[in-house]
VOGU-3710 file (C-alpha; in Angstrom, 3 decimals, decimal comma):
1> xxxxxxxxxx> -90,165/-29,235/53,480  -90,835/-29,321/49,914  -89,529/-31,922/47,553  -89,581/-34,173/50,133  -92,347/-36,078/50,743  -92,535/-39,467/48,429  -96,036/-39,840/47,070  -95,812/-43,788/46,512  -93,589/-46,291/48,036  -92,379/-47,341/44,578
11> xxxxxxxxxx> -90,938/-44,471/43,054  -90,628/-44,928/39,190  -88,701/-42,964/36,489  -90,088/-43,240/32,784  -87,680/-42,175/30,261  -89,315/-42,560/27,197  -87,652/-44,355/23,767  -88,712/-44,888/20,432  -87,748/-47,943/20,471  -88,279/-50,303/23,371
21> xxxxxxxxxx> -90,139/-53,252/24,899  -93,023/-51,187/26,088  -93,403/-49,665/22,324  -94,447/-52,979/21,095  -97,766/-52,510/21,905  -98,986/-55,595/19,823  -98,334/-58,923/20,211  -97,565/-59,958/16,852  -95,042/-57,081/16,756  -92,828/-58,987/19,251
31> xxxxxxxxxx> -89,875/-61,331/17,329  -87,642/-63,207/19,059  -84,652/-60,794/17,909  -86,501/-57,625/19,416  -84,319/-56,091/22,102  -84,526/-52,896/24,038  -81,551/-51,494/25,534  -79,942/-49,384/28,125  -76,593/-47,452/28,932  -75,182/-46,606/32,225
41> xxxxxxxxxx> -72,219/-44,567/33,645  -70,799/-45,196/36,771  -67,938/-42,770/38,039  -66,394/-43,031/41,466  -66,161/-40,365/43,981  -67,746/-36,772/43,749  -65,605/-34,969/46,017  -65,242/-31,040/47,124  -62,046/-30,530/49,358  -61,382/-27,024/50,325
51> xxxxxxxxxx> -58,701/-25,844/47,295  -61,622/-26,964/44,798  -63,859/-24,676/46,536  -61,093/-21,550/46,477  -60,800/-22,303/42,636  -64,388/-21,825/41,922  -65,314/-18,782/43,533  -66,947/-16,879/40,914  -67,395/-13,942/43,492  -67,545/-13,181/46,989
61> xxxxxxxxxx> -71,276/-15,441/47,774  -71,119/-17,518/44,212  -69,048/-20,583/42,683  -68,554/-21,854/39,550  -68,228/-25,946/39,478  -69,086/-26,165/35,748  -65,730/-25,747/34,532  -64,546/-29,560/36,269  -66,944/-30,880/34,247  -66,697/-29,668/30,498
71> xxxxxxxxxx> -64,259/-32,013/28,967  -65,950/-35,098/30,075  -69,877/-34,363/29,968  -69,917/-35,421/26,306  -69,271/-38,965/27,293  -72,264/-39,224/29,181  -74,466/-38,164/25,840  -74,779/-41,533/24,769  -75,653/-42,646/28,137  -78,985/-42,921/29,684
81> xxxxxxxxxx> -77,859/-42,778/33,139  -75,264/-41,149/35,165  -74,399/-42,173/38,467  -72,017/-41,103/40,607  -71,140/-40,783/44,775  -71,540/-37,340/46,025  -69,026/-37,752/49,110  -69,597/-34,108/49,965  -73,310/-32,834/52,310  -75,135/-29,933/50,888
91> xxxxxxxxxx> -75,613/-28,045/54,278  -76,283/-24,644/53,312  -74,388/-21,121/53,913  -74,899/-21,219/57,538  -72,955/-24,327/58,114  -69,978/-22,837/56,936  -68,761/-24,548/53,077  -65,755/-26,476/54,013  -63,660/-29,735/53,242  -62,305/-32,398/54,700
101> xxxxxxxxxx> -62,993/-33,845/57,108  -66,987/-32,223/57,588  -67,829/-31,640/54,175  -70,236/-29,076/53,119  -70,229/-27,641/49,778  -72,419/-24,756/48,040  -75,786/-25,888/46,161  -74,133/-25,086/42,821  -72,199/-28,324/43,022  -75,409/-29,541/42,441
111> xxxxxxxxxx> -76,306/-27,527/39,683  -72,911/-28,728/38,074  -73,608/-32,076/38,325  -76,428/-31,700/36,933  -75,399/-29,545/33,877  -72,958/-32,308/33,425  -75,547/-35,010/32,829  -75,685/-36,819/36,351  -79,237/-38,110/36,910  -78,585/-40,351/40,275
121> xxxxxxxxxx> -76,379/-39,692/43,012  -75,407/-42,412/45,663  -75,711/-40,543/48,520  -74,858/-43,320/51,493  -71,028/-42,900/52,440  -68,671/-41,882/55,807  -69,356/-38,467/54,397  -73,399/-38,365/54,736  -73,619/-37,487/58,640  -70,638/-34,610/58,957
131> xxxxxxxxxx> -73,246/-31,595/58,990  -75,511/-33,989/61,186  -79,256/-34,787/60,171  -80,166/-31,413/59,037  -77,086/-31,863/56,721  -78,503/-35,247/55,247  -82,127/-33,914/54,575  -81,104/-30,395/53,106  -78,627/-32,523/50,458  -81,880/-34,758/49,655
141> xxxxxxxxxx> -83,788/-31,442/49,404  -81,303/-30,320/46,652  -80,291/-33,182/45,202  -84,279/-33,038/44,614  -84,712/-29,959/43,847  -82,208/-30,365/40,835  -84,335/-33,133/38,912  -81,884/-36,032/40,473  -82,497/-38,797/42,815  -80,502/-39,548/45,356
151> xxxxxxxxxx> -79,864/-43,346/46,592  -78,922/-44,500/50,738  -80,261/-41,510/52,173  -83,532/-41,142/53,358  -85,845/-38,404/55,308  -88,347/-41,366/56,604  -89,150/-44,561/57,574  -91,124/-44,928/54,821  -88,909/-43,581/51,900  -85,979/-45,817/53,685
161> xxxxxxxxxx> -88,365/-48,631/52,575  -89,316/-47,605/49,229  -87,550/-48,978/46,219  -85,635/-46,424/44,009  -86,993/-48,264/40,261  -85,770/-46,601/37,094  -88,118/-47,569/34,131  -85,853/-46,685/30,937  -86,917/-48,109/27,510  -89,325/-50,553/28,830
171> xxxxxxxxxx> -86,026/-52,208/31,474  -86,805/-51,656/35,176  -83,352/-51,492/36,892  -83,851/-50,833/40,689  -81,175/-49,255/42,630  -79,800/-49,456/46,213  -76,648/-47,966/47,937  -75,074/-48,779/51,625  -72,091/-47,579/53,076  -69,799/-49,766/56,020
181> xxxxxxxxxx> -69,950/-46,195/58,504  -70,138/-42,836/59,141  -66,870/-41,957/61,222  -68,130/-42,562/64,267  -71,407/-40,421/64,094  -74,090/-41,311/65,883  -78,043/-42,042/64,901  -80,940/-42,987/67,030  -82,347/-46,037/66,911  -85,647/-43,766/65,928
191> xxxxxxxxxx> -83,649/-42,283/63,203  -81,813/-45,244/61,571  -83,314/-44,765/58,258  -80,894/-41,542/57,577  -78,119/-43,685/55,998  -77,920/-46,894/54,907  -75,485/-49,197/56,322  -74,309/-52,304/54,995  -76,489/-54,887/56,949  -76,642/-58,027/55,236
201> xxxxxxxxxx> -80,221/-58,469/56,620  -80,739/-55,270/54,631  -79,720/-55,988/52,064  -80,933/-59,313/51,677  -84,493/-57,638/52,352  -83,725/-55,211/49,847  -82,967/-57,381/47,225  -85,703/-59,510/47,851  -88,372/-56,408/47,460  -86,946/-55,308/44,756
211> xxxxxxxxxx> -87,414/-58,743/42,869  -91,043/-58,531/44,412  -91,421/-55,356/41,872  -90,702/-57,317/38,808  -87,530/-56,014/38,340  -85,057/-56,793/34,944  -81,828/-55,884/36,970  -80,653/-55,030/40,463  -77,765/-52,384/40,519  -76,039/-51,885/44,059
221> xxxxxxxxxx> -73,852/-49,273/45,391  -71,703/-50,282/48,187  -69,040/-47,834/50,090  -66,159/-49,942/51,702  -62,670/-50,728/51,903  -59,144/-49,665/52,760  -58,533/-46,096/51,765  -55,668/-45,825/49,173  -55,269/-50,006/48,818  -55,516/-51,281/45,341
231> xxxxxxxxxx> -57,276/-54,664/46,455  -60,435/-55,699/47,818  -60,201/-55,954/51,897  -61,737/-59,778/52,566  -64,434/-57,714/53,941  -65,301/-56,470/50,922  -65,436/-59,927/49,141  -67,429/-61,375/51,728  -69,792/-58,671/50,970  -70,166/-58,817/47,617
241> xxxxxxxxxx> -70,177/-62,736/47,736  -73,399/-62,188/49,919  -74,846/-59,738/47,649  -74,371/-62,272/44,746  -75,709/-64,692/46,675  -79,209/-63,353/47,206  -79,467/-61,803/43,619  -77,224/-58,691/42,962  -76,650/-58,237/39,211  -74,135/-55,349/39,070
251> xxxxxxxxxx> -72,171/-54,012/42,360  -70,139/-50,884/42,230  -68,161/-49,705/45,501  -65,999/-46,449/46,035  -64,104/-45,121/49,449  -60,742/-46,785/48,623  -60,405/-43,442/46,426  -58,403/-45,519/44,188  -59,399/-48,114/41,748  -59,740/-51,887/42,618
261> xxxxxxxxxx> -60,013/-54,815/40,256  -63,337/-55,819/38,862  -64,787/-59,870/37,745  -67,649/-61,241/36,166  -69,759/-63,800/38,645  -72,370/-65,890/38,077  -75,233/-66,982/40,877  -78,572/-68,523/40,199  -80,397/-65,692/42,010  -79,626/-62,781/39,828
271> xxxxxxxxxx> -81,851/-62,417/36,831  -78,913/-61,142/34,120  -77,210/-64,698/33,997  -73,767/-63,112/34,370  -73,551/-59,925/36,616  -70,353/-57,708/37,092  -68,856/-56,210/40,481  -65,962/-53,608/40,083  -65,029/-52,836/43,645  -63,946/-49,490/43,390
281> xxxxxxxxxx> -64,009/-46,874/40,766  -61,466/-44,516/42,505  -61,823/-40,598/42,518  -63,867/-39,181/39,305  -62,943/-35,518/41,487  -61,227/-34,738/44,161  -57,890/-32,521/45,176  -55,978/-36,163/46,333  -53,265/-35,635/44,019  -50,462/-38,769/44,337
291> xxxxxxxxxx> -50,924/-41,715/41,528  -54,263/-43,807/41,514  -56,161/-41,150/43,700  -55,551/-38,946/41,297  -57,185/-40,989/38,424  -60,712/-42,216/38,158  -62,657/-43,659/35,325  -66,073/-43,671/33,381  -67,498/-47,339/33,676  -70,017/-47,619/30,833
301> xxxxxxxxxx> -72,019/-51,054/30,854  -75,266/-51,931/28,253  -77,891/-53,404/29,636  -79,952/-56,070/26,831  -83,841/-56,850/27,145  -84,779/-59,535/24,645  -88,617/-58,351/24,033  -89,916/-61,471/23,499  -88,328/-64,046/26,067  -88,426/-61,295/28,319
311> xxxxxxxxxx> -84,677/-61,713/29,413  -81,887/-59,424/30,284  -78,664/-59,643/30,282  -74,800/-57,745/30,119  -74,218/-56,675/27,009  -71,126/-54,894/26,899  -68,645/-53,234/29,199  -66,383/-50,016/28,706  -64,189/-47,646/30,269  -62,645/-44,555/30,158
321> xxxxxxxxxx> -59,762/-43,494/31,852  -60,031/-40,207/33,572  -57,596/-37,634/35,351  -57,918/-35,097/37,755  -55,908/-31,706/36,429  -55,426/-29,082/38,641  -53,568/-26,116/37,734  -53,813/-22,570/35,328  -55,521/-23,191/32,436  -54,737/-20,220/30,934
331> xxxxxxxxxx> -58,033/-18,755/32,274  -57,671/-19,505/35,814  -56,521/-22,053/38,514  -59,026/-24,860/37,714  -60,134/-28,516/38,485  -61,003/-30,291/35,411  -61,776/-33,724/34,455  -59,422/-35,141/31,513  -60,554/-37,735/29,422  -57,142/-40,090/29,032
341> xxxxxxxxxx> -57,464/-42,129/27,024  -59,418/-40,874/23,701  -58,134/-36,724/24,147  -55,361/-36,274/21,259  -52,158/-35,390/21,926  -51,807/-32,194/20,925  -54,694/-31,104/22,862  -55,113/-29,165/26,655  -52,030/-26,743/25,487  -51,660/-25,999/29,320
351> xxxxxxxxxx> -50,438/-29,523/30,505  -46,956/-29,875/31,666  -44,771/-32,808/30,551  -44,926/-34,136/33,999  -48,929/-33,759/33,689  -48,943/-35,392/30,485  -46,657/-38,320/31,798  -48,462/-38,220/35,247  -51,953/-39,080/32,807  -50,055/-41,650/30,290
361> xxxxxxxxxx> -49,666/-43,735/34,182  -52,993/-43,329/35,562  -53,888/-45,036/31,760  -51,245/-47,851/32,624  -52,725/-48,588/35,890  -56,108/-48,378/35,490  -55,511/-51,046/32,650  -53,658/-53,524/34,406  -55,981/-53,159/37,140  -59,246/-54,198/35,070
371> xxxxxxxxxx> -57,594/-56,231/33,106  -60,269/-59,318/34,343  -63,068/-57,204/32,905  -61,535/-55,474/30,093  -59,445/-57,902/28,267  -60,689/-60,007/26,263  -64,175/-58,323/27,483  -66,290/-59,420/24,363  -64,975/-63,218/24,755  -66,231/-63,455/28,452
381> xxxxxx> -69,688/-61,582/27,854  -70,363/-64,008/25,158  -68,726/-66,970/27,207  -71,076/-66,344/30,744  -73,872/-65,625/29,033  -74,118/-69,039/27,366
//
């Protein structure tokens, strides 16, 4: 199976900068103010229900996903990662594309995601078994096959115990992803490396080989929680607590398909000084269409190598709002992204009041829920790095 088979057991991404740590190739060329940086976007859940399918047919055997996508690509630009969960398998035509609750959904989702400016894809969810093990490889296969990489998924033992390391501008940010189930689908004990679970032996294994690599910054992606709640379960906490604990620097989660309050933390294991958990980003697309599962949200966060100490640490934190529009553009019934909080008013001419009121609230809560990271943001970066 091509695209498949992992050549080392570290695999290593090198996105090239003109200006980072690893251009200072002389000594003497390193100051104490010399700092590399890098930009990442987290979004929540990828999602492809059965109406999103019907609105991009683009003929009888081909779809169109690009169009959910086109107002909110430009905010990856200044990124140089996007990362998302693709809660959907990529099973092929003869598996029959469907929705909930076996997701399969045509390779072109792919393609979109791609066009859009996704690089990573978290791949370890509830979702990742519903076409079976043929399902999980043939969504590696084409995650692969579209220049991304996906994350909690594996087609081996030995690419289950490989660590996913991202080299950009001279910061090595490693990346691992584990989800609390699969609903109730079953794997071998021969076959356990399919889909991560969350295994705090895992991950404390994990996280240990991944500081083994010289890593700047550990980044993990964990899928839990109460569907629709607006809080952390305790589960969660205790979770993340552990993940702290053994040297997590940022931890994202997702499968509450609404968003869920996010904190700084400190722990002497991590190697950023202060790290940042958001436990769920909510839906970035998805046909759930009642307030908070209809909104989602861009979490931006800069990432600060100091060249000549050799330290890392949180440099600043954003978001943007986002909301799910479906509905006749005026070319067709579409899904599309919305940008909330920065598109102008007079804009998207084929919103409804109610749309435009139903936005204005996703803005409101998505606010007041982050308020612990977002306000005042710059004051408790500066504070917990200190």
């Amino acid at each position: 199976m091509k695209n498949l088979i992992l050549l080392f057991s570290v695999i290593i991404i090198s996105l090239q900068s003109l200006l980072d740590c690893a251009s200072h190739t002389a000594a003497e060329n390193i100051t104490a103010d010399s700092v590399s940086t890098v930009t990442i976007s987290f979004v929540g859940d990828l999602m492809c229900h059965t109406p999103q399918l019907e609105y991009s047919k683009a003929g009888r055997d081909s779809f169109d996903f690009n169009p959910s996508f086109r107002e909110i690509k430009k905010y990856f630009l200044s990124s140089d990662l996007a990362l998302g969960n693709l809660e959907t398998t990529i099973s092929g035509r003869g598996s029959i594309y469907s929705g909930y609750p076996l997701f399969n959904s045509p390779d072109l989702y792919l393609s979109a995601l791609r066009a859009a400016g996704f690089k990573l894809l978290f791949t370890a969810n509830n979702h990742a078994l519903d076409r079976g093990k043929k399902g999980v490889l043939r969504t590696i296969e084409k995650i692969n096959e579209n220049k991304m990489i996906p994350v909690g998924t594996f087609i081996s033992d030995k690419d289950r115990d490989s660590i996913r390391i991202m080299e950009i501008n001279g910061i090595r940010i490693v990346f691992l992803a584990y989800t609390f189930g699969m609903n109730g689908n079953y794997i071998s004990s021969k076959e356990k490396y399919l889909v991560n679970v969350i295994d705090t032996n895992i991950i404390k294994k994990d996280i240990w080989n991944a500081r083994s690599k010289g890593t700047d910054a550990v980044v993990i992606y964990f899928h839990f929680g109460d569907e629709y709640s607006h809080t952390p379960s305790e589960y969660q906490k205790s979770i993340v607590r552990f993940a702290e604990k053994y040297g997590a620097d940022i931890i994202i989660g997702s499968h509450p398909h609404s968003i869920q309050p996010g904190e700084y933390f400190q722990s002497s294991k991590n190697n950023i000084g202060k790290g940042l958990v958001v436990y769920s980003l909510g839906n970035f697309l998805s046909n759930q269409r009642w307030r908070y599962s209809d909104a989602g949200m861009i979490l931006k966060i800069k990432l600060e190598k100091n060249c000549f100490s050799g330290k890392t640490r949180l440099s600043d934190v954003a978001v943007n709002t986002t909301w799910i529009f479906k509905g006749n553009t005026g070319v067709k019934n579409e899904f599309v992204i919305l940008p909330v909080d920065t598109a102008p008013k007079d804009e998207y001419t084929f919103l409804t009041q109610s749309d435009r009121e139903k936005m204005a609230q996703a803005n409101r809560d998505t606010r007041i829920i982050l308020e612990n990271i977002l306000a005042p943001q710059s004051e408790q970066l500066n504070q917990k790095n200190k």
